[in-house]
N, C-alpha and C positions, 0 to 999 in steps of 0.2 A: 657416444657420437664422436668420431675425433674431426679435426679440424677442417681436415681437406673437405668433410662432407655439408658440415655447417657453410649456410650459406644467409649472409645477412645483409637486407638493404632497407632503404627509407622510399616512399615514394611522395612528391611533394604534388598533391592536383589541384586545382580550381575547380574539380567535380566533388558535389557534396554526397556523393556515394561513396567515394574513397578516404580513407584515413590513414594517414603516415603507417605504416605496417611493419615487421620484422619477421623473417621466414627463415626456419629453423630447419634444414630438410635437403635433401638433392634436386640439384636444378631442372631433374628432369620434371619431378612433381609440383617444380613451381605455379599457383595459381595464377592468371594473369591479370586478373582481377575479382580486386574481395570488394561486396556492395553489403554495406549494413545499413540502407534503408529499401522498403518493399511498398509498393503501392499497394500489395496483396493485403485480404483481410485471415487473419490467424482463424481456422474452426473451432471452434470446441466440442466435445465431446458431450456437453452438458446441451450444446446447441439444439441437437436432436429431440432434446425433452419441452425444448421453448420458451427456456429461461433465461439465458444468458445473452449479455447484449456486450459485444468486442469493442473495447476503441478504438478509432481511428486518428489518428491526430493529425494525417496529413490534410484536412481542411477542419476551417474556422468551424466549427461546431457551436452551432447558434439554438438555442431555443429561450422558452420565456417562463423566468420561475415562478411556479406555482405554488399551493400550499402544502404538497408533500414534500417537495425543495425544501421550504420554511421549516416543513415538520424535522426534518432528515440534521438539515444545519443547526436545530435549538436541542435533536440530540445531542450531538456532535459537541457542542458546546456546552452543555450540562455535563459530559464525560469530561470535556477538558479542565473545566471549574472544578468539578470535585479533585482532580487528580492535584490541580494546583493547591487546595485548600488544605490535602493531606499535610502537606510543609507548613505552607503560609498562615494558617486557620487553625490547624487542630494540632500547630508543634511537634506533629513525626518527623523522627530524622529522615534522613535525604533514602537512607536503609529500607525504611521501616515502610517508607511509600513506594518505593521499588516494589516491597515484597507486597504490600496491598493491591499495588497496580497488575503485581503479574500473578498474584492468586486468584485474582479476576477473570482473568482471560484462561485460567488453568481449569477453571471450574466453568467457563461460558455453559456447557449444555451439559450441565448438570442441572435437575431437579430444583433443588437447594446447595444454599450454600456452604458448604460442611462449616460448622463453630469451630471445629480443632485446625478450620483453613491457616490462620494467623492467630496472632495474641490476643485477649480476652480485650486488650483497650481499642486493638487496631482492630476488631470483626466487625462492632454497627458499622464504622466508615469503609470495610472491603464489601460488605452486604450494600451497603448504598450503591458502592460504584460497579456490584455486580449485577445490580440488578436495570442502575444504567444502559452496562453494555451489555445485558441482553436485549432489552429493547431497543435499541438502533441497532444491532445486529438482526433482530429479527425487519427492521423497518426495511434494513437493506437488501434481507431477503426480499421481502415483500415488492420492494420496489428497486429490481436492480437499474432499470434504465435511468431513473431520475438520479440514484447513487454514481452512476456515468458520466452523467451529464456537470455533474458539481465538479466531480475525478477532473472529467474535460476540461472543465472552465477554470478550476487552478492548475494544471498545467500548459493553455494558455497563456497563464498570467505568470509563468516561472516558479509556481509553487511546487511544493515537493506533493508525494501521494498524500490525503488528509489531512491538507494546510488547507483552510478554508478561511 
C-alpha cells in the first residue's frame, strides 16, 4: 500500500457504539460508521437441537440460585482446590502442575485416563482432577442455562469468564 492510499484518522464520540478507530484503505471504501455493540441475539447452530441458551448482557440478568447453581459452584471450586493444592499441598513444581492441569482437559472425553498421561507421582493427582473435570463438564452439559446464568452474574460483577 503506498502512502497516498493509506488513509488514517481517530474518531472521538460520546456514542458508546463507536470506538476511537484507524482505517487503513481508500477514502472511497471508508466506513462511516463502525458499531461494536448489537441489541441483536447471536443463533447458534446448536439452537435448533434445544440446547443452547445465548447471553445477553445488554440487561441485568436476574434470577434466583438454586441447588444446581450450588451444585455447578462446589464443582467449580473442587477443580480450583485441587488445581491449587498440586503446588501448595503435594509440592509439584509450578511445571509439573501445568502439565497435570492440561493432561486433564487433553484426555476430558476420554474413557480413562491413560497411566502413561503424566509421571508415575504426578497420575493419582491428574486422575483426581480428571475426573473433577469431567464431572462439571458433564454438570454443564446437562445444565447449560444455570452454567449462564453464573457466566451472567460474574460478568456483571466485572469478573473474567469462570471467576466465580
Amino acid at each position: 500500500m503506498s502512502p497516498s492510499t493509506a488513509i488514517s484518522y481517530s474518531e472521538a464520540s460520546n456514542d458508546t457504539n463507536t470506538h476511537a478507530r484507524i482505517w487503513k484503505g481508500n477514502a472511497e471504501q471508508m466506513p462511516s460508521t463502525v458499531s461494536t455493540t448489537s441489541s441483536a441475539t447471536i443463533s447458534s447452530e446448536s439452537e435448533n437441537k434445544g440446547g443452547d441458551y445465548i447471553r445477553d448482557l445488554s440487561f441485568p440478568h436476574v434470577f434466583e440460585k438454586n441447588e444446581i447453581h450450588k451444585a455447578l459452584l462446589e464443582c467449580m471450586r473442587q477443580g480450583e482446590k485441587w488445581q491449587l493444592d498440586l503446588e501448595r499441598v503435594h509440592g509439584f513444581t509450578e511445571a509439573e502442575s501445568c502439565e497435570g492441569f492440561s493432561r486433564t482437559g487433553k484426555y476430558l472425553y476420554c474413557d480413562e485416563f491413560p497411566e502413561d498421561a503424566v509421571n508415575k507421582k504426578l497420575f493419582p493427582h491428574a486422575k483426581e482432577g480428571w475426573i473433577l473435570l469431567k464431572e462439571t463438564d458433564c454438570m454443564g452439559r446437562n445444565y447449560p442455562k444455570e452454567l449462564i446464568d453464573l457466566d451472567s452474574l460474574v460478568a456483571i460483577n466485572g469478573k473474567c469468564f469462570g471467576e466465580f
